[in-house]
C-alpha positions in Angstrom: 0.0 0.0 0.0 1.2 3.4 -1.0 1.4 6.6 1.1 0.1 9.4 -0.6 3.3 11.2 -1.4 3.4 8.2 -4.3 5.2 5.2 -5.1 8.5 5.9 -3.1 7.8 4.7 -0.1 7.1 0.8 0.2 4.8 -1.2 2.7 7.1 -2.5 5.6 7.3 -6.7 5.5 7.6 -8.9 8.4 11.5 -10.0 9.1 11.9 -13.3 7.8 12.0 -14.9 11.7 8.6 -14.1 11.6 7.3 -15.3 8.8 5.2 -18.6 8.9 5.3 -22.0 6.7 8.4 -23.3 5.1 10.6 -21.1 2.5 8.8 -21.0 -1.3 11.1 -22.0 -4.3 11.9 -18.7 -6.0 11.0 -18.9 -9.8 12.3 -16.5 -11.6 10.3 -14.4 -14.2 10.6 -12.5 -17.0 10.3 -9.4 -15.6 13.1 -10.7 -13.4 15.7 -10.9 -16.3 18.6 -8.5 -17.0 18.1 -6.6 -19.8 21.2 -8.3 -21.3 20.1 -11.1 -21.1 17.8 -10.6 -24.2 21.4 -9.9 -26.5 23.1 -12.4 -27.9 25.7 -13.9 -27.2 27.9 -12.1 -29.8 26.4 -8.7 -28.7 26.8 -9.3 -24.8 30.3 -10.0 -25.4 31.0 -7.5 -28.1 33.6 -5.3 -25.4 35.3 -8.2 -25.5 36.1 -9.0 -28.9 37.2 -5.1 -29.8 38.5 -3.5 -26.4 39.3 0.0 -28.9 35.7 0.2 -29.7 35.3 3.3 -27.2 38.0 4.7 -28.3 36.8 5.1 -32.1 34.5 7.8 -30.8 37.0 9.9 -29.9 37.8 13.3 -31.8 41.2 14.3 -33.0 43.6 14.7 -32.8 43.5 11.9 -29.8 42.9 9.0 -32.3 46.2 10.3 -33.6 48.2 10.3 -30.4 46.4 7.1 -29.8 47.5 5.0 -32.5 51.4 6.8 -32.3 51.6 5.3 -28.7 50.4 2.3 -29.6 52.7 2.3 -32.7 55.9 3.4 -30.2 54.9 0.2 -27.9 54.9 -2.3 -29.9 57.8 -1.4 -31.7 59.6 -0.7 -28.5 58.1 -4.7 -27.6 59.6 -6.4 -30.5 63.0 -4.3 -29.8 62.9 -5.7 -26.5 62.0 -8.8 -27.7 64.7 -9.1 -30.0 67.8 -8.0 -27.6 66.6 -10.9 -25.7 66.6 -13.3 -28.3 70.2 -11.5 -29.4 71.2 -11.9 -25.6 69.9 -15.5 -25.3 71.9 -16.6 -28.7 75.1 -15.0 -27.6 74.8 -17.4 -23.9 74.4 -19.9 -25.8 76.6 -19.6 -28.6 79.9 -21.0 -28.6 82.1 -17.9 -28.6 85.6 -18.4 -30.4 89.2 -18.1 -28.0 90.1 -14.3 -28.4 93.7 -13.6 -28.2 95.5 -10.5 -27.4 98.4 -8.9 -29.4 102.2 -9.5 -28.0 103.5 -6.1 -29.4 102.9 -2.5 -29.5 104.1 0.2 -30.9 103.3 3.8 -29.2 102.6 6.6 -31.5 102.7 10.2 -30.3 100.6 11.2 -33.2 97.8 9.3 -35.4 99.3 7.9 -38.1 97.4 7.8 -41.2 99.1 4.8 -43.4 101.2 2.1 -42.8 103.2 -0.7 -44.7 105.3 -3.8 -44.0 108.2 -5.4 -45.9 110.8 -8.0 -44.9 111.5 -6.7 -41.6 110.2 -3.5 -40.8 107.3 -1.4 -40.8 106.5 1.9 -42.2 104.3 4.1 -41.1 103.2 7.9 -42.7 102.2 10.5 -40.6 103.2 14.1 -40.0 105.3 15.5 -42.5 107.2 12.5 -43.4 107.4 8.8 -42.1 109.0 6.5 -39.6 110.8 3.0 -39.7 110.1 0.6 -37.2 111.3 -2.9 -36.6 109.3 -5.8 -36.9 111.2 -7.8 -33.7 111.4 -5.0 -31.3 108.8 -2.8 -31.8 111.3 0.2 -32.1 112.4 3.1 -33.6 114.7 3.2 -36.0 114.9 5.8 -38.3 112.5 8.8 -38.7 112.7 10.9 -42.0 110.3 14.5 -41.3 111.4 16.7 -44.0 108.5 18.0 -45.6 105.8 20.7 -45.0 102.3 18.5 -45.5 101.6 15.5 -44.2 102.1 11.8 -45.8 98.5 10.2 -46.9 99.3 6.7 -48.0 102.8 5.1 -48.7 103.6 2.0 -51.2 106.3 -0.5 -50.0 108.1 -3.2 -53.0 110.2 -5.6 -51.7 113.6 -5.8 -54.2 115.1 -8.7 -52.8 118.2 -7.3 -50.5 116.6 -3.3 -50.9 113.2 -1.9 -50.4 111.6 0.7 -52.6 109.1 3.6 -50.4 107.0 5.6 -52.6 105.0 8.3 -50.0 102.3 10.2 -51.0 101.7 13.7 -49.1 99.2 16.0 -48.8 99.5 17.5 -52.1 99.7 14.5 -54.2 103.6 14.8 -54.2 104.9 10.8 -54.9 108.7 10.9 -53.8 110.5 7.4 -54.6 113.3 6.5 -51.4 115.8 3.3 -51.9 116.2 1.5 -48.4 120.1 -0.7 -49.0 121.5 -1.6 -45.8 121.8 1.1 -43.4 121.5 3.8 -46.0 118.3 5.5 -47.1 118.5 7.6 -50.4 115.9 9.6 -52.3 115.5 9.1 -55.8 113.3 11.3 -57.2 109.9 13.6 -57.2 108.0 11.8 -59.7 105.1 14.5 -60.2 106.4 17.9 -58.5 105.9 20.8 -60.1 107.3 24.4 -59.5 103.5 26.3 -60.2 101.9 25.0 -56.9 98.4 26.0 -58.9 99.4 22.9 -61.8 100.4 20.4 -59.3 99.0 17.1 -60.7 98.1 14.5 -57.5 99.0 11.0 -57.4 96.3 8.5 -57.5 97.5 5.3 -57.9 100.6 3.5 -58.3 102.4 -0.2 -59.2 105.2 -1.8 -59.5 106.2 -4.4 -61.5 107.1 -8.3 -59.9 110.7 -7.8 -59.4 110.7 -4.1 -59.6 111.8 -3.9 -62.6 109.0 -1.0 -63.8 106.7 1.5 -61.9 103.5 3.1 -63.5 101.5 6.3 -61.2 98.1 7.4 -62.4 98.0 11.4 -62.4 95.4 13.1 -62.2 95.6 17.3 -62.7 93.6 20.2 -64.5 91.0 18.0 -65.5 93.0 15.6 -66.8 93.7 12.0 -66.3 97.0 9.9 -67.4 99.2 7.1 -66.9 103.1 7.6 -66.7 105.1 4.6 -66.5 108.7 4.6 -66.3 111.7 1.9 -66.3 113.4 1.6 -62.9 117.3 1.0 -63.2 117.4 -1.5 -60.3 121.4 -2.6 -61.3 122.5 0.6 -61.7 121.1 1.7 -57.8 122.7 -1.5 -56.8 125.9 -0.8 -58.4 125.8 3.0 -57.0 124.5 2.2 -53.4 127.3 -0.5 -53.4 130.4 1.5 -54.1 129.4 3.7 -51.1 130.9 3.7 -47.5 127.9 2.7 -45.8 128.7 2.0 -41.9 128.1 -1.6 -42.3 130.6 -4.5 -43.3 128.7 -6.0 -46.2 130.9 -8.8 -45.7 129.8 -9.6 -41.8 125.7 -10.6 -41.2 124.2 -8.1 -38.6 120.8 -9.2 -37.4 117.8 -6.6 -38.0 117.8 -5.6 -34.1 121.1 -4.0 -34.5 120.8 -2.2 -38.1 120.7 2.1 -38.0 119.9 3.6 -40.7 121.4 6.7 -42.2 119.5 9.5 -45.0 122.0 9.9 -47.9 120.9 13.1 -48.9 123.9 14.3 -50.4 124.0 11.4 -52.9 121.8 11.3 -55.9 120.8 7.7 -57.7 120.2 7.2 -61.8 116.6 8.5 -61.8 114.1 6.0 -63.1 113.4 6.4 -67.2 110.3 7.5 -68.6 109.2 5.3 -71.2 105.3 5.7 -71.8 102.4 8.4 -71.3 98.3 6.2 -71.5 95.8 8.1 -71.8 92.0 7.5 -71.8 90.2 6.3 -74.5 88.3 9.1 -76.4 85.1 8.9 -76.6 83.8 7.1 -79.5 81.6 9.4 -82.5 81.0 8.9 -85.8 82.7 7.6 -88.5 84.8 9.0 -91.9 85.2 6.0 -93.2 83.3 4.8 -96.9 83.5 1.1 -96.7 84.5 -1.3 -93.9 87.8 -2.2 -96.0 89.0 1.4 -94.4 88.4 0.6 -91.5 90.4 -3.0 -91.4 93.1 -0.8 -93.3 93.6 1.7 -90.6 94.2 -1.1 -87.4 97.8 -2.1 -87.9 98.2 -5.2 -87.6 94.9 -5.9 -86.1 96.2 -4.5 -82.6 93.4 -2.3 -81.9 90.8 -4.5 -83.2 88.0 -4.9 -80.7 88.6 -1.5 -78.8 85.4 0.4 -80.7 87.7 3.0 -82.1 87.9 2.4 -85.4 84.0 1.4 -86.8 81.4 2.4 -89.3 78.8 4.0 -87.7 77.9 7.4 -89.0 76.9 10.8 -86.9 73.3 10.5 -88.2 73.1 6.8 -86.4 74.6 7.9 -83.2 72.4 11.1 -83.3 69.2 9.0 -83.3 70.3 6.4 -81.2 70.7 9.5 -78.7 67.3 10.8 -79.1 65.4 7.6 -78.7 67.4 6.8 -75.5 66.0 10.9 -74.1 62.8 10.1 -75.4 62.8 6.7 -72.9 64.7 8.6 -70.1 63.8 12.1 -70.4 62.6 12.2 -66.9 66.0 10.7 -65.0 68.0 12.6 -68.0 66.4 15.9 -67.1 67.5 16.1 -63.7 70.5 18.3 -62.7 73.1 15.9 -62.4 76.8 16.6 -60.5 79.7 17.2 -62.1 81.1 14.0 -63.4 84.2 12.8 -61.9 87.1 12.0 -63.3 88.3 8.8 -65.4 90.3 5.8 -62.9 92.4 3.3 -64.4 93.5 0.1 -62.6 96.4 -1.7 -64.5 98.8 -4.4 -63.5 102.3 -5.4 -64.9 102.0 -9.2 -66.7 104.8 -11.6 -67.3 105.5 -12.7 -70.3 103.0 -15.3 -71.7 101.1 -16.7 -74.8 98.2 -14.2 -74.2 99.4 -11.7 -76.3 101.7 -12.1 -79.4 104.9 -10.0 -79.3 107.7 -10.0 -81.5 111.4 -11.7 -80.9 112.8 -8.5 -80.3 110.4 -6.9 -77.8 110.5 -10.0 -75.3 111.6 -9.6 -71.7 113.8 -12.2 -70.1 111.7 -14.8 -67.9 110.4 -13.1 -64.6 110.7 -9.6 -66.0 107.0 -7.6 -67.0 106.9 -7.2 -70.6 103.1 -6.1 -70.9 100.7 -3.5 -69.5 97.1 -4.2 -68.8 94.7 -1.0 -67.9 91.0 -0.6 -67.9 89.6 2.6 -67.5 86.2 3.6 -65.2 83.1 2.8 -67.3 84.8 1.0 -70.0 84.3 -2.4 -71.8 87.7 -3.5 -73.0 90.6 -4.4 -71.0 94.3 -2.9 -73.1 97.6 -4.4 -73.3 101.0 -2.0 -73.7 103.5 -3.1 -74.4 107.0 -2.0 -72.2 109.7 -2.3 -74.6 109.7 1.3 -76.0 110.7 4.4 -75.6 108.8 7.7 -74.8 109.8 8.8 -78.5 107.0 5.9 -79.4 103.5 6.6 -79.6 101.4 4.9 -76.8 98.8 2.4 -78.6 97.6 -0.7 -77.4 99.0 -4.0 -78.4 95.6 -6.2 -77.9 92.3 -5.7 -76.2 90.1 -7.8 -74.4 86.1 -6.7 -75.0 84.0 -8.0 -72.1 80.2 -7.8 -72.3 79.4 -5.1 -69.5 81.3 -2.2 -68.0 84.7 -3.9 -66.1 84.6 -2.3 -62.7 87.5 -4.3 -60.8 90.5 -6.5 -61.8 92.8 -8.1 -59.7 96.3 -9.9 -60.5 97.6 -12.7 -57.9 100.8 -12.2 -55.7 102.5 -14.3 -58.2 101.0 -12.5 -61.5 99.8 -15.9 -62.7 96.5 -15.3 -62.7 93.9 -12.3 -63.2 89.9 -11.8 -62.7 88.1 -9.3 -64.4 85.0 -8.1 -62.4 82.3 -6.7 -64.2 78.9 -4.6 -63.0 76.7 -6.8 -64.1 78.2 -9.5 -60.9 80.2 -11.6 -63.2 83.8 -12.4 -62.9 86.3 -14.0 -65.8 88.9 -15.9 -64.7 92.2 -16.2 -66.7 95.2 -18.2 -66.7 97.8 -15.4 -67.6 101.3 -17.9 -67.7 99.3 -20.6 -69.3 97.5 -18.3 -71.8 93.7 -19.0 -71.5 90.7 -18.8 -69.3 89.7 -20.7 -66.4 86.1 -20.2 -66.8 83.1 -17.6 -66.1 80.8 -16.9 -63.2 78.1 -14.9 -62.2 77.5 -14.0 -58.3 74.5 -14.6 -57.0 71.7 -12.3 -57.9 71.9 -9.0 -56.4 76.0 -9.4 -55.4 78.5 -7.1 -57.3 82.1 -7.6 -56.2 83.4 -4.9 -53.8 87.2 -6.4 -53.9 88.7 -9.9 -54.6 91.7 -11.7 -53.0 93.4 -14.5 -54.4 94.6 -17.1 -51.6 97.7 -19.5 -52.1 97.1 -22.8 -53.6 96.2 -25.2 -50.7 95.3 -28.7 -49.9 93.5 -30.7 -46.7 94.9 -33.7 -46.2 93.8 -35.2 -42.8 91.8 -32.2 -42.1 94.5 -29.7 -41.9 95.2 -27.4 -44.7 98.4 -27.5 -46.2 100.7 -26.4 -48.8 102.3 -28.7 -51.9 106.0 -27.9 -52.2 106.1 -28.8 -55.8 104.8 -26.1 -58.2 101.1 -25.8 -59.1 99.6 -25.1 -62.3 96.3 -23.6 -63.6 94.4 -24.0 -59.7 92.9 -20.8 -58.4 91.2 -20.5 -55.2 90.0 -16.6 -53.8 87.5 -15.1 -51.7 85.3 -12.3 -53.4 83.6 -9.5 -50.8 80.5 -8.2 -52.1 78.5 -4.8 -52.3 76.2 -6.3 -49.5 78.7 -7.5 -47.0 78.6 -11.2 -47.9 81.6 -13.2 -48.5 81.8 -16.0 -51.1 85.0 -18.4 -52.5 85.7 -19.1 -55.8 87.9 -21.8 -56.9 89.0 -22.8 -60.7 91.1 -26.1 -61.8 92.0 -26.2 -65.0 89.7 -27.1 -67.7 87.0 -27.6 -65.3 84.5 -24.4 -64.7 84.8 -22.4 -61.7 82.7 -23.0 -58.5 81.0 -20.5 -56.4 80.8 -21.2 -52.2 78.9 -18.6 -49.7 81.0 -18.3 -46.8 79.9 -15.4 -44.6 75.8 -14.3 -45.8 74.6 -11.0 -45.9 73.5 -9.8 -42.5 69.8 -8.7 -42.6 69.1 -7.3 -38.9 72.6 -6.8 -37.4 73.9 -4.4 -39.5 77.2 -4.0 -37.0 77.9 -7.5 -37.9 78.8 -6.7 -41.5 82.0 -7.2 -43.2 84.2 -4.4 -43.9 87.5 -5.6 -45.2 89.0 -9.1 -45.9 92.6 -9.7 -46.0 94.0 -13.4 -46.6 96.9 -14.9 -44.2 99.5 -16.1 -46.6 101.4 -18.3 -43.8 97.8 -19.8 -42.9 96.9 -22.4 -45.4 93.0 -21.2 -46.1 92.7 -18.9 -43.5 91.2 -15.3 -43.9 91.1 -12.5 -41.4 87.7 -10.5 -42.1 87.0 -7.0 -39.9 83.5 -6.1 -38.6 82.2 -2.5 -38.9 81.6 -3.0 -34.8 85.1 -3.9 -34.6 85.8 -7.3 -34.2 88.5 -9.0 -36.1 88.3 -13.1 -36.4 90.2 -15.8 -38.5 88.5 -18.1 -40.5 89.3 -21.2 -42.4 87.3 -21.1 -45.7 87.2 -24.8 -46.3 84.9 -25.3 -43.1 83.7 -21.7 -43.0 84.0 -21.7 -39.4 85.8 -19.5 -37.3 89.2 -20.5 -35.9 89.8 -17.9 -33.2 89.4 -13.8 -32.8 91.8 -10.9 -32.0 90.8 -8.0 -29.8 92.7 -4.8 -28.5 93.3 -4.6 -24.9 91.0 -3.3 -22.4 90.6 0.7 -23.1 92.2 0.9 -26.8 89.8 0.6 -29.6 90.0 0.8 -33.3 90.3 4.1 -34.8 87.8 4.2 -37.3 86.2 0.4 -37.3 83.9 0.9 -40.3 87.6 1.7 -41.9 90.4 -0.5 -40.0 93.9 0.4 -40.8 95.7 -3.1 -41.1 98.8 -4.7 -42.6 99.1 -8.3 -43.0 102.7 -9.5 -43.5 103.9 -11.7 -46.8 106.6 -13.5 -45.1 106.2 -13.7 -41.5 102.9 -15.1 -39.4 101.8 -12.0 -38.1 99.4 -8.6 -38.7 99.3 -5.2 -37.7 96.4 -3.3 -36.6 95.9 0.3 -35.6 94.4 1.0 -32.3 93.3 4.2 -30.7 94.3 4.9 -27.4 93.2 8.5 -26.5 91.2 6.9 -23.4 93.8 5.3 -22.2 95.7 6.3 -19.1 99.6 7.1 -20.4 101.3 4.0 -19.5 104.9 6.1 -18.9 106.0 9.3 -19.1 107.8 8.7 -22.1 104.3 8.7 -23.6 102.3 11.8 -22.5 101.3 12.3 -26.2 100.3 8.9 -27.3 97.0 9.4 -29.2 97.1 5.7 -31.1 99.6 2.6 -30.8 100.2 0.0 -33.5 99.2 -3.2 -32.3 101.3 -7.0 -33.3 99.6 -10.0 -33.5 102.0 -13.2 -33.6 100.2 -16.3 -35.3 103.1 -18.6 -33.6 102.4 -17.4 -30.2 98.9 -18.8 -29.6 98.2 -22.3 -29.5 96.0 -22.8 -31.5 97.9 -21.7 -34.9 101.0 -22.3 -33.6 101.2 -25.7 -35.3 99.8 -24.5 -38.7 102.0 -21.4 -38.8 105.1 -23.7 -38.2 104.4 -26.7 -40.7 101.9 -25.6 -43.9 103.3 -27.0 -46.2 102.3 -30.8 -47.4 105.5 -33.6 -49.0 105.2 -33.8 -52.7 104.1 -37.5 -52.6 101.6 -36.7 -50.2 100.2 -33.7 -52.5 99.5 -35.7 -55.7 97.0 -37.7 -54.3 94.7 -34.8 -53.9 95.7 -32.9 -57.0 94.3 -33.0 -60.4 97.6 -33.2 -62.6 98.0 -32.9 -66.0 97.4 -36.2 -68.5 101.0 -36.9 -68.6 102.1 -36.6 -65.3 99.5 -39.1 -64.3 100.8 -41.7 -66.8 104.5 -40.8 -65.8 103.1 -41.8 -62.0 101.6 -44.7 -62.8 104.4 -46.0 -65.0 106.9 -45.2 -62.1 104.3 -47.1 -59.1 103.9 -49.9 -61.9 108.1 -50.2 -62.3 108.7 -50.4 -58.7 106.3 -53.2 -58.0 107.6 -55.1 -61.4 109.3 -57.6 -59.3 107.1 -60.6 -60.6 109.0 -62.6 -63.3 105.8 -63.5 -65.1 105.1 -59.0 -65.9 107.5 -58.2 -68.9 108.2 -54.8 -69.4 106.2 -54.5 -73.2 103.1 -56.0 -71.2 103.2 -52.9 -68.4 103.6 -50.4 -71.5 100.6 -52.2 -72.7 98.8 -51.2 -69.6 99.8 -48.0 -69.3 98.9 -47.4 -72.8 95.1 -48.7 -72.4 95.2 -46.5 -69.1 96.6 -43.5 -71.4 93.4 -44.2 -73.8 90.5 -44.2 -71.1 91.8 -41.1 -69.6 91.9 -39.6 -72.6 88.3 -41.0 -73.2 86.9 -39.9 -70.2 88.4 -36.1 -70.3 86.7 -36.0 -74.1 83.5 -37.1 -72.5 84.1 -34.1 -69.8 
C-alpha cells in the first residue's frame, strides 16, 4: 500500500524470523531478467572482442596520439624482444678463444698509413714517415722533411733493398731506396714548380721484381698514366760502391741495423718510357667502306677497342634521341659534375696471351706487358713495355667484355687475373698458361666490392696445407661483395669455376657486416675478415668456421672500425692493426702524447695456430694424391708405381707399356666425354 506522497515509499514486510510456513522455491520471471540477457551472445560479449571500440569515438587529434603510442609500444616490444633473443643466442653460442696482441708500438701522433716489408714497418704521418722494426717494436729511423703530411705510402720488396713511394698532402709521390743502413731519395716523380698545376698522385704499381713502376695522375681536368723503367742494377751498383757503416761482408741481425739518410747522394733517376691516356670517346665515323676501317688497325692490334667502326653521326644522333625520349625524366635532372676517369692496371709476365715479336720479349720473370681498364669502359688494353717515350702509346691487344669492367685483380705471383664486371660476373684467366679458367656470375643481387686471391692449398687429414712442388692452372679466392657477404671461388684447369657462400649477408645486425678481408698467406686457407663494430676473427674457408678472434686490450679501440687500418705480413705469421688509445691512461711518461699505438699480432704465439704457422706446407708424394695433374704426369706416375712393383717374373716390361697405354686411352676418353 502506498502513502500518498506516491510510489517511493514501500509497505514495511515482516523480518523473515517471523514469517510462517516453510521457505517458497523462488521462480524466476521474465520481468526478473537482466536486460542483457535478451542480447546475444555475440552482442553481450562485443567489449570483448574489440576493447578500442570506445575509443573510435574519440575526436582528434587523440585517435592520432592514440595509434602513435600504440605504434611506439609495440615497436619498443619487438626491440625488447629481439635484444633478448640476441642476448639469449650470444649465452648460448659458442664464442671463439680471443687472443691479445704480444706487441705495441706507441705513437705520439695518429698515423694515417702504414706498410710492412721484410722486416720492418713503415708508417706515414706528420710530415714525413718512420721505420720501425718488426722484432722490437722500435724506432729506427725517422725521416720528417716535408711541410704536409704523408697520406698513404707504397712498399716493393727488391730482394736485398726496399723501394718507399710516400704520397703527401699534395699529391707529391717521392721514390726513397732503403740498401743496408743507407736510405737515399731518388726522385719527385710528379712535383711541379706552379703549386696551382700540381698534378696529384692517384694510384701506383710496381712491377714483380721491380723492374718497372707506373703512377696514375690526375691534374687540370685531366687524367693519365706515366710509367717509367726503374734501373734496379744501376742503384745497386751505386748504393754499393758507397761507404755505408756496415761491413757487407759480416751478417748483422735486423735488431742492431741504424739507418742513415743519404741526402747528399743522388741515384740514376728511373726512365720514362710511356704516357696512357684514356680512351676518347667514340663518335661517328669518316670512313666509306668497312675495308678502311680493317686498313687503318695495324696489324689488327686495336681491333675490338670500338675505335675504329662504321657508324655514322646521323646513327649515333638517333640512337641518342630515342634513349631521351625513354629517359627524359631521369635525363632531365640536374646531375653533379662527373668525376674523373680511374684506371686500374697491373704489370703481366710474359705469356702466350698476347703475341709480341722476338725482339720486344723480356727475359723470364721480367713484366713485358701493361694491362689498364679505365672507369666505365668495356675492354681491357695491353701495352707493351719495350719502348721508348719517343714511341706513340697504342695498345697491343684488347680484351672486349660484355658489361662495363669495374674491378681487376692480378695474384701475388701475376699468374692469374679476374676481371670483375657490374653486371656481378667475374672472368677468370690463366695469364702464364694463356687461356681462361672459366666464367661466373654471383649470385643475384652481389656485385664484387674487392677480390683476394689465396695460395694454392690442400687438406689432407683435415689440416690445410701447402704442396711444395709447383702448381699449375688452380685458383682458389674469396670475393667481398657490395652487401657484405663473403663468397669463395675456386678454378682447376679445364674444369669451370665453383662459387661457395661463406659469410651471408646480414639482414638485422647491420654492425655485424664485413668491412675488409685480407687473406693470411702463412695460414693455409685462413682469412682475417674485420666487422664494422670492430671485431677482427680468422677463418678457415674450407669449413667456413671461425678458428679464433683478435681484440685490442681493455681501453684501446679501433680508430675508425667501419675503416680499419691493417697490414698483414707476406713473409712472416703476423698482422698489424691500428688501435686508438686517446682513453687510455699514459702507461709512462715517455708517452704523455700517445693518441694511437700499433698493435702486433703473432700467429706462432697462440696455440692454436702455432702448429699451422710452423708446418703448412704438405711432401710432394703426399700432395699428388689430392691434385688434379695434368694427363702426362698421371701416366708418368703410374708408369713409375707400376716399375717399382715389377718384381714378378711372369710382368715383362712391353706388357706394363701395354697397360699404361690402355690407361693413357680411357683417360683420354673420359676427359673427351668431360
Amino acid at each position: 500500500m502506498f502513502s500518498s506522497k506516491g510510489g517511493w515509499i514501500q509497505k514495511k514486510r515482516p523480518p523473515v524470523s517471523t514469517r510462517q510456513g516453510p521457505p517458497k522455491a523462488l521462480c524466476p520471471v521474465k520481468k526478473d531478467w537482466c536486460e542483457d540477457d535478451d542480447k546475444g551472445e555475440e552482442e553481450r560479449d562485443y567489449v570483448l572482442h574489440d576493447p578500442a571500440q570506445g575509443l573510435d569515438s574519440l575526436p582528434q587529434p587523440y585517435r592520432m596520439i592514440n595509434k602513435m603510442v600504440n605504434l611506439l609500444f609495440d615497436r619498443s616490444w619487438e626491440l625488447i624482444e629481439e635484444r633478448a633473443a640476441l642476448r639469449e643466442a650470444d649465452r648460448t653460442r659458442i664464442q671463439p678463444t680471443t687472443y691479445a696482441p704480444l706487441t705495441e708500438i706507441q705513437l705520439s701522433q695518429r698515423p694515417s698509413c702504414m706498410a710492412m716489408s721484410q722486416d720492418y714497418i713503415f708508417i706515414g704521418g706528420a710530415k714525413g714517415f718512420s721505420i720501425y722494426n718488426l722484432y722490437n717494436a722500435e724506432q729506427v729511423y725517422v725521416w720528417e722533411k716535408l711541410k704536409v703530411d704523408v697520406t698513404s705510402i707504397w712498399v716493393t720488396d727488391l730482394g736485398n733493398e726496399i723501394l718507399i713511394a710516400p704520397v703527401d698532402e699534395m699529391g707529391i709521390i717521392r721514390l726513397f731506396y732503403l740498401y743496408k743502413d743507407g736510405l737515399f731519395l731518388i726522385k719527385s716523380i710528379n712535383e711541379v714548380d706552379d703549386s696551382s698545376k700540381q698534378p696529384t698522385c692517384v694510384k701506383m704499381e710496381t712491377s714483380q721484381g721491380g723492374d718497372f713502376a707506373a703512377f696514375l695522375l690526375q691534374g687540370a681536368g685531366d687524367t693519365w698514366l706515366d710509367v717509367y723503367k726503374l734501373p734496379r742494377e744501376a742503384w745497386l751498383k751505386e748504393a754499393e760502391h758507397l761507404p755505408l757503416t756496415l761491413n757487407p761482408k759480416k751478417k748483422v741481425k735486423p735488431l742492431d741495423v741504424n739507418f742513415t739518410f743519404k741526402s747528399d747522394i743522388k741515384l740514376s733517376p728511373p726512365v720514362h718510357i710511356m704516357k696512357i691516356k684514356p680512351p676518347k670517346p667514340i663518335t661517328g665515323t669518316t670512313f666509306k667502306s668497312p675495308l678502311e676501317v680493317f686498313a687503318k688497325v695495324e696489324d689488327y692490334s686495336g681491333l675490338g677497342s670500338g675505335q675504329n667502326h662504321f657508324i655514322r653521326d646521323s646513327q649515333w644522333e638517333q640512337h641518342a634521341e630515342r634513349v631521351h625520349a625513354c629517359y627524359k625524366k631521369n635525363l632531365d635532372r640536374e646531375l653533379g659534375e662527373e668525376p674523373l676517369s680511374t684506371a686500374t692496371f697491373h704489370f703481366l709476365l710474359p705469356s702466350c696471351i698476347t703475341t709480341t715479336p722476338v725482339e720486344a720479349r723480356s727475359p723470364a720473370g721480367v713484366a713485358y706487358v701493361l694491362g689498364i681498364h679505365w672507369t666505365g669502359s668495356h675492354n681491357f688494353f695491353f701495352y707493351l713495355l719495350n719502348r721508348t717515350l719517343k714511341d706513340k702509346a697504342e695498345p697491343e691487344g684488347v680484351w672486349p667484355c660484355a658489361a662495363p669492367i669495374t674491378a681487376s685483380w692480378l695474384s701475388c705471383s701475376s699468374s692469374y687475373l679476374v676481371l670483375a664486371c657490374e653486371d656481378g660476373v667475374l672472368t677468370l684467366w690463366d695469364v702464364a698458361e694463356g687461356f681462361p679458367l672459366g666464367v661466373i656470375a654471383l649470385p643475384e643481387g652481389c656485385f664484387c666490392q674487392s677480390i683476394h686471391f689465396l695460395k694454392y692449398f690442400l687438406v689432407h687429414k683435415g689440416q690445410n696445407l701447402y704442396p711444395e712442388g709447383p702448381v699449375k692452372s688452380q685458383v682458389q679466392c674469396v670475393v667481398l661483395c657490395t652487401n657484405a657477404s663473403l663468397h669463395l671461388v675456386t678454378a682447376s684447369g679445364t674444369r669451370g669455376p665453383t662459387s661457395q657462400v661463406l659469410v651471408t649477408r646480414p639482414v638485422k645486425h647491420l654492425d655485424e657486416a664485413i668491412c675488409a678481408v685480407a687473406p693470411v698467406p702463412t695460414l693455409p686457407g685462413m682469412v682475417l675478415i674485420f666487422a664494422r663494430n670492430g671485431s677482427v676473427s680468422l677463418m678457415d674457408v674450407t669449413k667456413a668456421e671461425i678458428i679464433c678472434a683478435f681484440a685490442l686490450p681493455a681501453g684501446p679501440q679501433l680508430a675508425v672500425p667501419g675503416k680499419p687500418l691493417f697490414v698483414v705480413s707476406l713473409q712472416h705469421p703476423c698482422f698489424l692493426l691500428l688501435g686508438d688509445c686517446s682513453g687510455k691512461e699514459k702507461p709512462t711518461s715517455n708517452a704523455k702524447n700517445t693518441w694511437n699505438s700499433v698493435f702486433c699480432f703473432n700467429f706462432e704465439a697462440y696455440p692454436l695456430l702455432e702448429n699451422i704457422s710452423k708446418n703448412p706446407t704438405i711432401p710432394q708424394e703426399d700432395s699428388r694424391e689430392n691434385m688434379v695433374l695434368p694427363l702426362e704426369k698421371r701416366c708418368e706416375l703410374v708408369l713409375q708405381k707400376s716399375f717399382q712393383k715389377l718384381k714378378r717374373p711372369q710382368v715383362t716390361k712391353d706388357q706394363e707399356w701395354t697397360r699404361l697405354r690402355r690407361y693413357s686411352l680411357l683417360l683420354q676418353r673420359d676427359n673427351f666425354r668431360k
